[in-house]
C-alpha positions as CSV (number, residue, x, y, z in Angstrom):
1,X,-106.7,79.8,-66.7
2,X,-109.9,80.1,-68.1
3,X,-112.5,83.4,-68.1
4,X,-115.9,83.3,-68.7
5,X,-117.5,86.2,-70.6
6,X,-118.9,87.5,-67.7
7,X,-115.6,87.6,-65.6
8,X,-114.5,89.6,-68.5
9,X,-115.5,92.8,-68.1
10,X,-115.4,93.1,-64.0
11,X,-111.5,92.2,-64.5
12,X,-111.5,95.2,-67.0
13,X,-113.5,97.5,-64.9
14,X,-111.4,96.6,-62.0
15,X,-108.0,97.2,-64.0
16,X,-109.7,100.6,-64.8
17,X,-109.8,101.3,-61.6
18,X,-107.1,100.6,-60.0
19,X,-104.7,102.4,-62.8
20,X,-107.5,105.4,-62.0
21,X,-106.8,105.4,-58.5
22,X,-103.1,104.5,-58.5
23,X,-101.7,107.1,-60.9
24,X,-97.7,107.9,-60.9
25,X,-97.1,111.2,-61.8
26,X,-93.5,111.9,-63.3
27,X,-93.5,115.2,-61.3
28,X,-93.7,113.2,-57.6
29,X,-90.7,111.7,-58.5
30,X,-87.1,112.5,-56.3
31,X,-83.9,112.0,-57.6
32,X,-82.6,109.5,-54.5
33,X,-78.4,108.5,-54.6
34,X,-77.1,107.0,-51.4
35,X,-73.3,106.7,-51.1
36,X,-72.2,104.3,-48.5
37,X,-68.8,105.5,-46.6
38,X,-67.0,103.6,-44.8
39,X,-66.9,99.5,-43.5
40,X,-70.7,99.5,-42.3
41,X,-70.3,101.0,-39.0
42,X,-71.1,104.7,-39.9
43,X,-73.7,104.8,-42.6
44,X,-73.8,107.9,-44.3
45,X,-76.2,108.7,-47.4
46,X,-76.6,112.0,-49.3
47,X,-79.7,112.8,-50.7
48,X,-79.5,115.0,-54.1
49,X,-83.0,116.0,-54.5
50,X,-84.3,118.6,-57.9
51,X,-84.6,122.0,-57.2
52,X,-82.9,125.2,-57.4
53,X,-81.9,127.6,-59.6
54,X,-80.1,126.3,-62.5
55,X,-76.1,126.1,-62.6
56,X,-75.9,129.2,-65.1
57,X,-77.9,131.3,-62.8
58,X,-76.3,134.0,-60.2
59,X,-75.5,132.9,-56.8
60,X,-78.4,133.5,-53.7
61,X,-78.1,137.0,-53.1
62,X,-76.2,138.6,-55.4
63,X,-76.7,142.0,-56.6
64,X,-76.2,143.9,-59.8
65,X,-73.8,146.3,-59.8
66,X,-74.1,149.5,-62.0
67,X,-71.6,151.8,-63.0
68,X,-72.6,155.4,-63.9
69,X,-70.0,158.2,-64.7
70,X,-71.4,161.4,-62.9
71,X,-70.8,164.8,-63.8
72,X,-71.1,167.2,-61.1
73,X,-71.1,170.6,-63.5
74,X,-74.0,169.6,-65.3
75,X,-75.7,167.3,-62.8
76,X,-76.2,164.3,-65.1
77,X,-75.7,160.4,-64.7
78,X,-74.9,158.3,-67.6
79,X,-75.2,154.3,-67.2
80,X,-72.5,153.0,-70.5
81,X,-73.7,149.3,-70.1
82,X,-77.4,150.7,-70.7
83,X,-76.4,153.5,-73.1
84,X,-78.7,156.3,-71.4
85,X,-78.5,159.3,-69.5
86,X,-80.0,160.2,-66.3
87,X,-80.5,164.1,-65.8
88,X,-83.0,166.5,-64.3
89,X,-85.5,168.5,-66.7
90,X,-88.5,170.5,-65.2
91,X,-87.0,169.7,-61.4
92,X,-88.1,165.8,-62.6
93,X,-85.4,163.2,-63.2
94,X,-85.2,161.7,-66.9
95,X,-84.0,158.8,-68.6
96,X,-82.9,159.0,-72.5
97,X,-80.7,157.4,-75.2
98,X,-79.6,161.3,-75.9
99,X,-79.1,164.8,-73.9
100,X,-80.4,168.1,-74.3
101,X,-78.1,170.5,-76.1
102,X,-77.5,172.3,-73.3
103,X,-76.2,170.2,-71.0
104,X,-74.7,168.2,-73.4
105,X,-72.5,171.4,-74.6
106,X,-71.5,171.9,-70.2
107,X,-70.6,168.3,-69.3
108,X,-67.6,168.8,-67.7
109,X,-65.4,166.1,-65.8
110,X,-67.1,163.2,-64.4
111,X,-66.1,160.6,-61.6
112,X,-66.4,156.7,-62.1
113,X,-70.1,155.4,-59.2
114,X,-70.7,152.2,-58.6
115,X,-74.0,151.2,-57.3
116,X,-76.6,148.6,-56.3
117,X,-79.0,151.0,-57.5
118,X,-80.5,150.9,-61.2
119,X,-81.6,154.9,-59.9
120,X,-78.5,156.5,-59.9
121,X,-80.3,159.9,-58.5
122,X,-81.3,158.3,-55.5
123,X,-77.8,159.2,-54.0
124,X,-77.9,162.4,-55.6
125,X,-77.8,164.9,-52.8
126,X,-74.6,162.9,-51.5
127,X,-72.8,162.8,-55.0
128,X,-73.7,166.4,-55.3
129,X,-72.0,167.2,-51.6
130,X,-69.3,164.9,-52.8
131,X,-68.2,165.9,-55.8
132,X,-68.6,170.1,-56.3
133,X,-68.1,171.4,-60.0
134,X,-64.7,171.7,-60.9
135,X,-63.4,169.9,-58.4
136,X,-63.5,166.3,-59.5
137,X,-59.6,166.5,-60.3
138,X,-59.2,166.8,-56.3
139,X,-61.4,163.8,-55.1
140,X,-60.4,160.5,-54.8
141,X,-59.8,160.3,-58.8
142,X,-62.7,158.5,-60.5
143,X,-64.0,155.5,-57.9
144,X,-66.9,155.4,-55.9
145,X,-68.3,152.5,-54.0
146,X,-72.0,152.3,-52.5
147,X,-72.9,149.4,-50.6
């Protein structure tokens, strides 16, 4: 087949255009497996399609749970996978790496809370009704659950 100089450029402009107008974006693609069961009769295709979280992520739902080892004679919360305290200064609650000599020196027993909670003082009037000063020993020994 044979193009004359001035078909030239119109087949380029048109091949311009077309790939301009026709673009194929890997992100619109689908991942598409059928699986065919059966002799014919019943045809039944799966569709796997991208999305998601990834395999290594937590389930739809789930919660973190946090442990804290309360200690009713001094009123203070401390979270071991984090490594800090929670306790009350100036009737405001605080978070730190290290207690105050004070109530460091009147810790006292503690009992074992778990929690969804990453505040453990939000339950604080319960744990407090709970679990009176010197009388951890008595209560069911160390284990706490809050849904």
């Amino acid at each position: 087949m044979n193009i004359n100089r001035l078909q030239r450029p119109r087949l380029l402009a048109t091949a311009v255009l077309l790939s301009a107008l026709c673009p194929l974006p890997a992100f619109a693609l689908e991942l598409d497996i059928g699986i065919k069961v059966g002799d014919g009769a019943q045809d039944r295709r799966e569709v796997h399609e991208k999305g998601g979280p990834p395999a290594h992520a937590p389930a739809h739902g789930y919660r973190a749970r946090h442990h804290y080892h309360y200690y009713p004679s001094s009123d203070v919360y401390f979270d071991s996978a984090r490594g800090v305290y929670f306790y009350i200064s100036d009737n405001n609650w605080q978070m730190s790496a290290t207690l105050p000599l004070t109530l460091k020196a009147r810790l006292g027993d503690h009992v074992t809370i778990e929690m969804d909670s990453e505040h453990p003082y939000s339950e604080h009037k319960a744990h407090k009704s709970k679990y009176p000063p010197g009388q951890t020993k008595n209560k069911d020994k160390h284990k706490e659950k809050h849904q």
